[in-house]
N, CA, C and O of each residue as an XYZ file, in Angstrom:
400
protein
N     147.316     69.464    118.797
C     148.403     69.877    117.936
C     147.987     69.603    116.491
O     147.366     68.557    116.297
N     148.221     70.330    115.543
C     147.743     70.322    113.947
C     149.626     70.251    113.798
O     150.557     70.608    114.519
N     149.477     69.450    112.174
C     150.298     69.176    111.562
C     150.063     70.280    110.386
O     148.949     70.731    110.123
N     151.330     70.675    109.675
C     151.712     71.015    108.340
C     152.556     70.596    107.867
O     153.590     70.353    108.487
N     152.341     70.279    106.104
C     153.617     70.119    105.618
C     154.349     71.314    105.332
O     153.686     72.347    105.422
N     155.698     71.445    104.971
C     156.001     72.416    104.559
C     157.418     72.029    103.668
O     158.161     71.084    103.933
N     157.582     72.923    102.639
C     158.616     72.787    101.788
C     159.967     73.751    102.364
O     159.795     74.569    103.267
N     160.958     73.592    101.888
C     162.098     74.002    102.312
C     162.241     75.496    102.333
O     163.032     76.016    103.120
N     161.481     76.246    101.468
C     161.737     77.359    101.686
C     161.002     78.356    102.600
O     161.093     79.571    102.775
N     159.873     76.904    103.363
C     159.313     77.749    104.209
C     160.014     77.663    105.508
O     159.608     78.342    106.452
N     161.071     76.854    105.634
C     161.831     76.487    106.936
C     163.271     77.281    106.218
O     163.921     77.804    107.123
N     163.670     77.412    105.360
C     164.478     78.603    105.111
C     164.247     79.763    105.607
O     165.117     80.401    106.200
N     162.785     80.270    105.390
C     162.519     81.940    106.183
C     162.749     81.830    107.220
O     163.463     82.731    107.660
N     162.336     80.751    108.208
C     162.530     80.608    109.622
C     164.026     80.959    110.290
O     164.151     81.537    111.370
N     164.981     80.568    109.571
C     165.887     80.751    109.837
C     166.830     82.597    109.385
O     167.772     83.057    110.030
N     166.096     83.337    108.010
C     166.093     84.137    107.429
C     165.393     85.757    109.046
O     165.735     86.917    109.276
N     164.287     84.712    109.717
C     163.708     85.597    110.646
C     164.464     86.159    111.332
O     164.176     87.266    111.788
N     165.922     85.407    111.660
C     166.461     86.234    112.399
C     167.532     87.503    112.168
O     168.356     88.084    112.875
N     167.097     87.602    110.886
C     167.323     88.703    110.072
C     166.710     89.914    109.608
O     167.034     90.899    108.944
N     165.212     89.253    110.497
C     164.520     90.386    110.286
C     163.554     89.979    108.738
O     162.657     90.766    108.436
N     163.761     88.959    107.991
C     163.639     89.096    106.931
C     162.084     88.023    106.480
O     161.481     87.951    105.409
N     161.828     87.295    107.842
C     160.831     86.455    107.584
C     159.370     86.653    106.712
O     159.215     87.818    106.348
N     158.695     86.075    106.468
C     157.259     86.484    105.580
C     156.655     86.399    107.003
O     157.224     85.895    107.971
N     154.955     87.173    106.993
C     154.306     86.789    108.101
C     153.886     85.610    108.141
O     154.194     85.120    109.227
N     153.135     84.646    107.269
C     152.630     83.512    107.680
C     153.876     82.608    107.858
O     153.583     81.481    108.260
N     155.408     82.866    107.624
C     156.206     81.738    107.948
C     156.349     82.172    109.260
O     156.392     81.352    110.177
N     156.455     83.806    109.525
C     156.652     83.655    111.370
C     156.055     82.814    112.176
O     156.588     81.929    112.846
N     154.089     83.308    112.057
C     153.513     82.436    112.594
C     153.487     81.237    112.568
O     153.095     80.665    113.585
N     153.968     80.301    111.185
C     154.113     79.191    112.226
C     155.119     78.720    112.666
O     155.151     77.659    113.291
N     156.167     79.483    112.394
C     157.687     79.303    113.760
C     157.031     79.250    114.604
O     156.904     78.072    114.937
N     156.277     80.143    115.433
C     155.647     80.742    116.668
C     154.774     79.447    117.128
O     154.810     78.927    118.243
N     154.092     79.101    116.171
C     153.200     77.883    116.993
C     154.260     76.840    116.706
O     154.003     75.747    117.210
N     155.064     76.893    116.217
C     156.189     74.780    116.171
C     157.040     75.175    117.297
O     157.789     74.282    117.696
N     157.114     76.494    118.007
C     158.064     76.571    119.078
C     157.257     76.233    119.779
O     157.549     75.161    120.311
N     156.029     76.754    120.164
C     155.149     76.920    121.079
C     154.791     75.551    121.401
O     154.361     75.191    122.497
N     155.050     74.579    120.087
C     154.217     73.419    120.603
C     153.404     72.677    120.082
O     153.333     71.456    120.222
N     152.504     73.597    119.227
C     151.367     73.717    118.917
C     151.532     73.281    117.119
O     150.637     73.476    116.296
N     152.739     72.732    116.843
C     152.734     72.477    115.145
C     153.507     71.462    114.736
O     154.712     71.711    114.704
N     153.145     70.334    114.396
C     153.824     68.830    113.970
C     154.205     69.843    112.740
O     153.353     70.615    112.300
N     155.531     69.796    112.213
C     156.180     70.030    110.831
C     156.648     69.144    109.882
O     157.836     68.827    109.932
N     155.752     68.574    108.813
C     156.490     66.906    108.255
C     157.026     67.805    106.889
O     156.573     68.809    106.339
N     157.752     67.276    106.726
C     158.577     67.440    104.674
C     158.941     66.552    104.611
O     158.932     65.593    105.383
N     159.540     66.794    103.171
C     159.606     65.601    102.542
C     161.480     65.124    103.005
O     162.428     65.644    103.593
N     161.172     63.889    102.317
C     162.531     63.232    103.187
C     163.993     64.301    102.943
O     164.703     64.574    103.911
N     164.369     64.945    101.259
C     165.620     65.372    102.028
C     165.191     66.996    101.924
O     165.824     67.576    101.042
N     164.482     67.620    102.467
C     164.479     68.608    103.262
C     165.552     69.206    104.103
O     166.042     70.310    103.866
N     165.930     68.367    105.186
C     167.134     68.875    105.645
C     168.493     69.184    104.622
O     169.229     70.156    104.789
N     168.675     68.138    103.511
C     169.806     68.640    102.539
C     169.369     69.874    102.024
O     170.129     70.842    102.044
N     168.099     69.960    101.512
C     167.811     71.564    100.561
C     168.293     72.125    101.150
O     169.318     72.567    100.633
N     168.013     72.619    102.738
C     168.198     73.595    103.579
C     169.685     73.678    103.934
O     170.278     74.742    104.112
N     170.169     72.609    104.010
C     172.081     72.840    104.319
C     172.475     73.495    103.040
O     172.987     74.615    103.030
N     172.140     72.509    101.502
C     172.606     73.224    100.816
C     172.558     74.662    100.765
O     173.545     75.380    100.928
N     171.031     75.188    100.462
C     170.706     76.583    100.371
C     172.153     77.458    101.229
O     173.081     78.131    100.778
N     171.717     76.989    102.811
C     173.097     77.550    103.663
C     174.128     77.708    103.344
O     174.614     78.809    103.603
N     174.921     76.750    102.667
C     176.161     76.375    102.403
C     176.146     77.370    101.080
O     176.683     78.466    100.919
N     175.507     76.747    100.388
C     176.208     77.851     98.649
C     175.401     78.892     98.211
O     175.701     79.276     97.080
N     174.296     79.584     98.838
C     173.887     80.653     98.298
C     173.982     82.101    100.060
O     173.969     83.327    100.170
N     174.065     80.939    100.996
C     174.533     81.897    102.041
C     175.749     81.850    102.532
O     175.989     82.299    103.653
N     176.510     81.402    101.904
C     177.976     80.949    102.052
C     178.621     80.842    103.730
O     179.696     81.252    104.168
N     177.533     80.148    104.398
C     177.846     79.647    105.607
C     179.120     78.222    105.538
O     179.222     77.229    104.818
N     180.088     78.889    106.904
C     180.999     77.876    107.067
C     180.491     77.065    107.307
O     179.274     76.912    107.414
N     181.970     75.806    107.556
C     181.665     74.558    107.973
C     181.199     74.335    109.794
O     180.740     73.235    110.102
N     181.293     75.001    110.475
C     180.926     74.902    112.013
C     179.338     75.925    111.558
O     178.399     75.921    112.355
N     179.288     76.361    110.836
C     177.822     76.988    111.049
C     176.737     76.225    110.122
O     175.551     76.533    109.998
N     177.356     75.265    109.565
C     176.528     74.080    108.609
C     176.562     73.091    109.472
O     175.590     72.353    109.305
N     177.294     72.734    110.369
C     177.542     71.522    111.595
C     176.356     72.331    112.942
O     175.619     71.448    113.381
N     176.170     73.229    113.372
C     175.606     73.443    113.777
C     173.929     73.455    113.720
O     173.079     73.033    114.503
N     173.825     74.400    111.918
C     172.307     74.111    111.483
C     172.161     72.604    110.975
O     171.115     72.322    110.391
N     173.131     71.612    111.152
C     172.408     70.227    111.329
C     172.050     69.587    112.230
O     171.150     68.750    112.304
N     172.803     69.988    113.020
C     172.548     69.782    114.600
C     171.002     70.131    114.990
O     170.189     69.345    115.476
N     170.770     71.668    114.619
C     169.742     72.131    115.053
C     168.671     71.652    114.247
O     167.683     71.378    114.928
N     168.505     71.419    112.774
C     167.600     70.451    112.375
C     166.793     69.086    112.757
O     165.787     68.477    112.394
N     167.741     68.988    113.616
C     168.049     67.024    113.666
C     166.418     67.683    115.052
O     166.308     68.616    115.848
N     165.452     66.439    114.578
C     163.989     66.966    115.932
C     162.727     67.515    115.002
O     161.575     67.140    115.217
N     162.910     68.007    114.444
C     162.405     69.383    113.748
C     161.495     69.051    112.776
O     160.576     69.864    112.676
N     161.454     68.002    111.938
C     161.029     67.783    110.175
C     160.610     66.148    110.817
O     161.460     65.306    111.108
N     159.175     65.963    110.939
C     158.800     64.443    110.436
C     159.104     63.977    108.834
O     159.500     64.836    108.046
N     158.940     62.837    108.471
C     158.890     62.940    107.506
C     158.155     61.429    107.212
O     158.288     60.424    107.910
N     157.494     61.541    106.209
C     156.702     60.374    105.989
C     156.914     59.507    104.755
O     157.023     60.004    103.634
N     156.982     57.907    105.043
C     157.306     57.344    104.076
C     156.078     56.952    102.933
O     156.143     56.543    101.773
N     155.063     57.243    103.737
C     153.897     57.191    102.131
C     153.271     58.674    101.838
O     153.817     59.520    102.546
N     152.205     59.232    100.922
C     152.003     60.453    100.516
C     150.678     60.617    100.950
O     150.041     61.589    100.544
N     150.108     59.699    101.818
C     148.764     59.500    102.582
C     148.884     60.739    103.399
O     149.640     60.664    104.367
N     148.415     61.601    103.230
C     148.151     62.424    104.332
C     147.630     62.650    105.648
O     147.611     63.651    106.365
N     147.146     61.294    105.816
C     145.528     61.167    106.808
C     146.799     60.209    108.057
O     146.498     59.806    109.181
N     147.658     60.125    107.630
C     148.481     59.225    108.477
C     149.436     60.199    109.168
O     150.064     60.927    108.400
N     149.598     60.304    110.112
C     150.350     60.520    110.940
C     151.636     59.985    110.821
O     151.676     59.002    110.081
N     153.085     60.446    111.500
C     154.031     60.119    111.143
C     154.300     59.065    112.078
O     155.122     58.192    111.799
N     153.603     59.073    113.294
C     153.557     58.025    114.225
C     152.769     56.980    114.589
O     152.777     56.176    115.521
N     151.861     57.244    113.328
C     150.764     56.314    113.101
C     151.629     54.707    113.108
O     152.827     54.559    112.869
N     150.656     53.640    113.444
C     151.398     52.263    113.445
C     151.866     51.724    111.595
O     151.052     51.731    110.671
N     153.328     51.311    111.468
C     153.686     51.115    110.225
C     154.676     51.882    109.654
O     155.453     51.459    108.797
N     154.670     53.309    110.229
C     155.288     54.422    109.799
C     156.302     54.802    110.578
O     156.176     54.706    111.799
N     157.303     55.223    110.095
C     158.327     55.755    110.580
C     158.851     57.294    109.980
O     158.615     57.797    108.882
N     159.631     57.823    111.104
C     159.803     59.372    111.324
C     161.407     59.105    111.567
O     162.094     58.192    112.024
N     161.610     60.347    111.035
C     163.406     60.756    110.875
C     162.755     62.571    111.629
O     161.864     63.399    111.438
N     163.508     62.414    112.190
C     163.521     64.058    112.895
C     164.835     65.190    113.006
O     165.954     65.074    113.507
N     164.289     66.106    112.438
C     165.856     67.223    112.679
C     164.772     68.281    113.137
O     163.572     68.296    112.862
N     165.565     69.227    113.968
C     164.830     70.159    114.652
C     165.307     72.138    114.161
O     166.332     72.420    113.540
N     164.520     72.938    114.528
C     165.057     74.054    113.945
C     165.179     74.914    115.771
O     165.635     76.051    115.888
């Protein structure tokens, strides 16, 4: 399994895909983080960008913002130093997870 980081607006398209509206390299790596095949770390509030974005520029309700947190929650390692070479489960480190 290979890791990427990724910033919020690349886990925004992901969700945009099912609109038809995704970029190709964000499909593919939906395709491999479903598959399995893709550790996804960002940075710690990642999950807020992405509610926000939802909430005030896609003017998603409150059960469809309760839901895409739900579905976050698994999804996003996130790492407390900027070491890259470390793993999020490396010994020392700790991981917060939301899932997509």
């Amino acid at each position: 399994m290979r890791e990427c980081v990724l910033d919020a607006s690349v886990v925004l398209d992901w969700f945009s895909a099912a609109q038809g509206t995704s970029a190709g390299g964000s499909r593919r790596l939906r395709l491999e983080f479903e598959a399995g095949d893709l550790e996804v770390i960002g940075p710690p509030l990642i999950h807020l960008e992405i509610l926000n974005v939802a909430g005030r520029r896609w003017g998603w309700g409150a059960d469809a913002l309760l839901e895409l947190a739900e579905a976050l929650r698994g999804a996003v390692a996130h790492r407390r130093s900027n070491d890259p070479r470390e793993s999020p489960s490396s010994p020392g480190r700790s991981s917060v997870s939301y899932s997509v």
